[in-house]
Each structure stands twice: as structure tokens, then as C-alpha cells.
C-alpha positions in Angstrom: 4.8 18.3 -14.5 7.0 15.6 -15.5 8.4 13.2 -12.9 12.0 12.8 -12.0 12.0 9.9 -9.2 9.0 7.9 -10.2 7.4 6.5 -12.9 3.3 6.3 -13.7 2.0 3.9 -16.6 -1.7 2.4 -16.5 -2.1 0.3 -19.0 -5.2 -2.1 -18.8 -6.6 0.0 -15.9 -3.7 -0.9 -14.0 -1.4 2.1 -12.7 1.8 1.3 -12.2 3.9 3.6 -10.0 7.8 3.1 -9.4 10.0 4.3 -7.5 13.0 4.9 -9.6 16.1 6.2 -7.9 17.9 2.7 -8.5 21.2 4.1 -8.0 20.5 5.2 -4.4 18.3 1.9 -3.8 15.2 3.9 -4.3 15.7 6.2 -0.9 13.0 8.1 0.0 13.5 12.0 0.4 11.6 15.2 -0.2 10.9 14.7 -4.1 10.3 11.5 -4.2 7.1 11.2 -1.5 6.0 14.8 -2.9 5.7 12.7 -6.3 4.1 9.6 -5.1 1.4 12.0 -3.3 0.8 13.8 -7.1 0.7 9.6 -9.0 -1.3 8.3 -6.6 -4.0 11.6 -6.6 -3.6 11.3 -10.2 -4.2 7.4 -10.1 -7.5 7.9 -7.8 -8.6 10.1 -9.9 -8.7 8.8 -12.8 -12.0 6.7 -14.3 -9.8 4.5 -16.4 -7.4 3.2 -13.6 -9.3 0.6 -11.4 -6.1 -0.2 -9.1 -3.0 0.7 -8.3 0.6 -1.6 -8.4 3.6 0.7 -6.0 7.0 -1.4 -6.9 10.5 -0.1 -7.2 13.1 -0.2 -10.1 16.0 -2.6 -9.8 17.2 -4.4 -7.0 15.2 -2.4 -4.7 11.5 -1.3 -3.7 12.6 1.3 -1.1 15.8 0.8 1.0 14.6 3.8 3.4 15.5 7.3 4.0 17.7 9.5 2.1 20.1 9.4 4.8 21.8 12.5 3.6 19.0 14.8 3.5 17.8 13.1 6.7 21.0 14.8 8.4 20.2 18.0 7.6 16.8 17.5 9.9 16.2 19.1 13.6 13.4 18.6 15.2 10.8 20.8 14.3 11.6 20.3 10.8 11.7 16.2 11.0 8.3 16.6 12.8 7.3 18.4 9.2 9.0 15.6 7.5 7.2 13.0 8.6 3.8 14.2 8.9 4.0 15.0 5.0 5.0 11.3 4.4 2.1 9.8 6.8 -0.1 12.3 4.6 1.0 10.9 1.6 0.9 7.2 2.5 -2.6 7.7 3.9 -3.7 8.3 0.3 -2.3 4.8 -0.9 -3.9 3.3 2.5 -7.7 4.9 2.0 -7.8 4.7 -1.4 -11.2 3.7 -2.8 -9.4 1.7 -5.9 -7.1 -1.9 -4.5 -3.3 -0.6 -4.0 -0.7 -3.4 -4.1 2.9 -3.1 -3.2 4.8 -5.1 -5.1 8.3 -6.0 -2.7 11.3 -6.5 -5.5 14.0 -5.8 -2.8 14.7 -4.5 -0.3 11.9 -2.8 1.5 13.7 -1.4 5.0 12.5 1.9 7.1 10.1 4.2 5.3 10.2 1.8 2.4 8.5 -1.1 4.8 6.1 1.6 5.4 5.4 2.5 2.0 4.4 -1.0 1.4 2.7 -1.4 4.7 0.1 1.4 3.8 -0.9 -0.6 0.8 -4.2 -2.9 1.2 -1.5 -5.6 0.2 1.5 -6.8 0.1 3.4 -9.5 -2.3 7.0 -10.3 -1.9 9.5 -11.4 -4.2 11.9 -14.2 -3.0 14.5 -11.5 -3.1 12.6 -9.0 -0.9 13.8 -7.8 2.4 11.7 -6.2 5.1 13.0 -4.3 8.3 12.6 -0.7 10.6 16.1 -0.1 11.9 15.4 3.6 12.4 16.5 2.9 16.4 20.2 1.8 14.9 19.8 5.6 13.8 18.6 6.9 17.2 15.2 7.4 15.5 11.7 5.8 15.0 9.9 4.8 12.3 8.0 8.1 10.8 6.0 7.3 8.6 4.2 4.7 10.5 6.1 1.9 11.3 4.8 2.0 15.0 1.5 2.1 14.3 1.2 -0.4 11.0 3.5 -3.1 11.8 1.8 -3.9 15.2 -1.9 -4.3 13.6 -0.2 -6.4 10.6 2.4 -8.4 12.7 0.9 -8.5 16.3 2.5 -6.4 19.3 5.5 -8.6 20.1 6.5 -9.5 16.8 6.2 -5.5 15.9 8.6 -4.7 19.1 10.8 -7.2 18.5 11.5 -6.1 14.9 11.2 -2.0 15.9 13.5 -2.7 19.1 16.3 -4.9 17.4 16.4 -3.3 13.5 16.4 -6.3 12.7 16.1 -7.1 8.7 13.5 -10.4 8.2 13.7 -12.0 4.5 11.0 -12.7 2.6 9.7 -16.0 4.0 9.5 -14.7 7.7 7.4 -11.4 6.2 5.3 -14.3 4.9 5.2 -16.1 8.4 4.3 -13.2 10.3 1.8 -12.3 8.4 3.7 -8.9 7.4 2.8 -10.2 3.2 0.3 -11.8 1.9 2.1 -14.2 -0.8 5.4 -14.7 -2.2 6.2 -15.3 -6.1 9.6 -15.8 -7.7 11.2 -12.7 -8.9 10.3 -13.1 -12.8 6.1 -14.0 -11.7 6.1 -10.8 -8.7 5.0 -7.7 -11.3 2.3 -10.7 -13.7 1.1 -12.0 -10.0 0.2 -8.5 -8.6 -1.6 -7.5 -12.0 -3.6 -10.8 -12.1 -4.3 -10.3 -8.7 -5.5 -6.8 -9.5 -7.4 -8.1 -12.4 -9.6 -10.4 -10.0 -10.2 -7.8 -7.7 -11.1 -5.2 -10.5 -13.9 -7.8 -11.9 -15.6 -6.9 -8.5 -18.1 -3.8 -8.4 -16.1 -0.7 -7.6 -18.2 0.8 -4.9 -17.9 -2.8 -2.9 -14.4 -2.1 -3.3 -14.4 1.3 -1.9 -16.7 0.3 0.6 -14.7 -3.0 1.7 -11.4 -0.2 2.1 -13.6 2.0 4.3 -15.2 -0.1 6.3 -12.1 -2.0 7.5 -9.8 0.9 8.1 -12.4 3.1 9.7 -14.1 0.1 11.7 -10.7 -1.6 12.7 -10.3 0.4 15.9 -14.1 0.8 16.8 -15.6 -1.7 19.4 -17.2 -4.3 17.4 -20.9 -2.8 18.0 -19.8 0.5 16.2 -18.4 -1.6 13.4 -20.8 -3.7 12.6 -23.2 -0.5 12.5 -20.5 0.7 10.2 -20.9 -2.0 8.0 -24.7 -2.5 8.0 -24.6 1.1 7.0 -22.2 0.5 3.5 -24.3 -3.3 3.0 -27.6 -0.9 2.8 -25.8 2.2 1.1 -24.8 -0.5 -1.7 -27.7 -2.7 -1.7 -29.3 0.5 -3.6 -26.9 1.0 -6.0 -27.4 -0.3 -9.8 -24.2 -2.6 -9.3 -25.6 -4.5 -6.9 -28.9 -5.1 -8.9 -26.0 -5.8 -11.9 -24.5 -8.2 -9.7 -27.8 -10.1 -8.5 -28.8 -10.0 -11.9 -25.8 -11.4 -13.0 -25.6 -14.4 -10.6 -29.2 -15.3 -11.0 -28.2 -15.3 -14.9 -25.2 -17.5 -14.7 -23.1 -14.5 -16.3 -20.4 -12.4 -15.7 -21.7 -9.1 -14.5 -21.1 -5.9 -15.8 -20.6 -3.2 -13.3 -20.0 0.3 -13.6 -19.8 2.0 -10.5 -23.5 3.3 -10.1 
């Protein structure tokens, strides 16, 4: 089925998925997270995509809800809501291949979520971050609550969920909230060649390094580091890592491919 509110092209095992609802700043509703869940299955799951870029067309990446259909919600039906879009954004967030979000605007509500369940996040100088769900009477859905405090820190997360306040790029950096900022023109080539480096790296250390940290993050540290000892020995017998030994020991690039 074709798409109507996003776009998917991979091109150099990169696959690019954007939001494209430009004329209502990319707002989030029903469609549009039912067809980020199909691009990024469809992105997983395919051999010739090694990562993932999630940006948005124009002069937004997500501005939030659809405010409209938002209306229309009660409670038992909101509930619904929002656990589809958590289900959804848990795909980008355990995915075995690197997801980026690339911030070109503004990124406020469930669109700072979207790009908070990404492994990372790089901000144009344009880019605005904020949750101001409470200036709605809500909270953050699909979440806000629980990201932005192991990103930002506690008080820093409270501050931003309690005021809905909007932060510019530059603070996002500050906090901690992204990970670099890049003039407009160099956000999309930055992400890729960012991509790129981490795609030269063997695929199952990828997946591992994605597991290990969001499974181990809110273990205590002796069920972690078991955690990790566990993927170190899984990978130790795998042919990439014999690739990669081989490779160093050789003074050549290694050739991995996910065995």
C-alpha cells in the first residue's frame, strides 16, 4: 500500500523516512503513526537497509498532535491512542539497525517523542524542541515522561513537562536532549555520514550495543553487566568478530556480514 503522510527511500542502505504533512507542520494523527509503524517494519526488515534517518518535510519535523482529531478523544479511546503510538515508537527505539532523527524544525509534543525514541538525535539550527501537552490539560503520550527524564535528568525533564516550555536548538544541545547541531543545508549529509560510520561497524555489535543499553539501563549494575558479558560471549563466536580480529591484525578494513 502506498503511503499518503510519509515518505520511504533507501538509497545506499540508508532509509529515509519523512514525515510529510508540511501543510499541517507534520502533526501526528491516526494515519500518520499507523504508517511510520508499516516504514519502519519495512526498514527492519529489510537486508539492504543498514540504518534508518526519521526527518520531516519543510519547516517542520513534527509540530505534535493533530489537535483536531485529538478533540474528538475521551478517555478510554485516548488511552488507545497512545498506547498505539508508544507501540510504534518502541519499534524505532529497539531496533537492531542505528535510527537517527534528524530535527529540521520544530519538534514539539509527540514530535519531541518521535525523535526521543530514536538512538540519536541531530538538530538543525532551526530546530525547536518542547512537551506542552499540560498547556492542553494533558501529558505527554507517547513518552515524554518517561524519555525526557533519562535523556535530560529529572529536573530539567519537570521543568520542561511542568512549564511547556519550547527550548531552541542550542539548549537541546546543552541538556543533553541532542547529540550535535549542524546548519540547516549540512543536517540531512551529517546524519547519513554519521550513519555511514556506524554502518562500517558489524551489524550484530550494533544490535547488540541497542539491546544491551535499553534492556540493561534500568537493571542494577550487576544484572547489566551479566547482560553484557552475555552479548560480548554471544558475539565473540560469531564470524564477524573473527572478520573483525582478522581485519585489525591485517591492517585492513573488515568485511562483515552479519554472521
Amino acid at each position: 500500500m502506498p503511503f499518503e503522510t510519509i515518505s520511504l527511500a533507501v538509497s545506499d542502505r540508508v532509509a529515509t523516512i519523512t514525515v510529510s504533512r508540511p501543510d499541517k507542520l507534520n502533526a501526528l494523527n491516526d494515519r500518520v503513526i499507523a504508517e511510520l509503524g508499516e516504514a519502519i517494519n519495512d526498514a527492519r526488515a529489510n537486508p539492504d537497509v543498514g540504518g534508518v534517518i526519521l526527518t520531516g518535510a519543510g519547516r517542520a519535523f513534527v509540530a505534535g498532535a493533530d489537535i483536531a482529531e485529538l478533540e474528538a478523544h475521551d478517555g478510554i479511546s485516548a488511552k488507545q491512542l497512545a498506547q498505539r503510538g508508544q507501540e510504534v515508537f518502541r519499534r524505532f527505539e529497539t531496533s537492531p539497525k542505528p535510527t537517527i532523527a534528524a530535527v529540521n524544525g520544530f519538534a514539539l509534543g509527540g514530535g519531541c517523542e518521535l525523535a526521543m525514541c530514536c538512538h540519536l538525535r541531530l538538530a538543525s539550527e532551526f530546530a525547536k524542541f518542547g512537551q506542552p501537552e499540560v498547556k492542553l490539560g494533558l501529558v505527554p503520550g507517547y513518552g515524554g515522561t518517561q524519555r525526557l527524564p533519562r535523556l535530560v535528568g529529572k529536573g530539567r525533564a519537570l521543568q520542561l513537562l511542568l512549564t511547556g516550555e519550547m527550548i531552541d536548538a542550542q539548549e537541546a544541545y546543552r541538556i543533553g536532549l541532542v547529540n550535535r547541531v549542524f546548519p540547516a543545508a549540512e543536517l540531512i549529509p551529517a546524519a547519513t555520514a554519521m550513519l555511514q560510520t556506524m554502518m562500517a561497524n558489524g551489524p550484530l555489535a550494533l544490535a547488540h550495543c541497542v539491546e544491551a543499553v535499553n534492556s540493561g539501563y534500568d537493571l542494577p549494575l550487576a544484572d547489566a553487566l551479566t547482560l553484557e558479558a552475555t552479548a560480548f560471549g554471544l558475539l565473540a563466536a560469531t564470524e564477524d568478530k573473527r572478520e573483525g580480529t582478522r581485519a585489525f591484525l591485517e591492517k585492513r578494513a573488515a568485511t562483515f556480514t552479519g554472521r
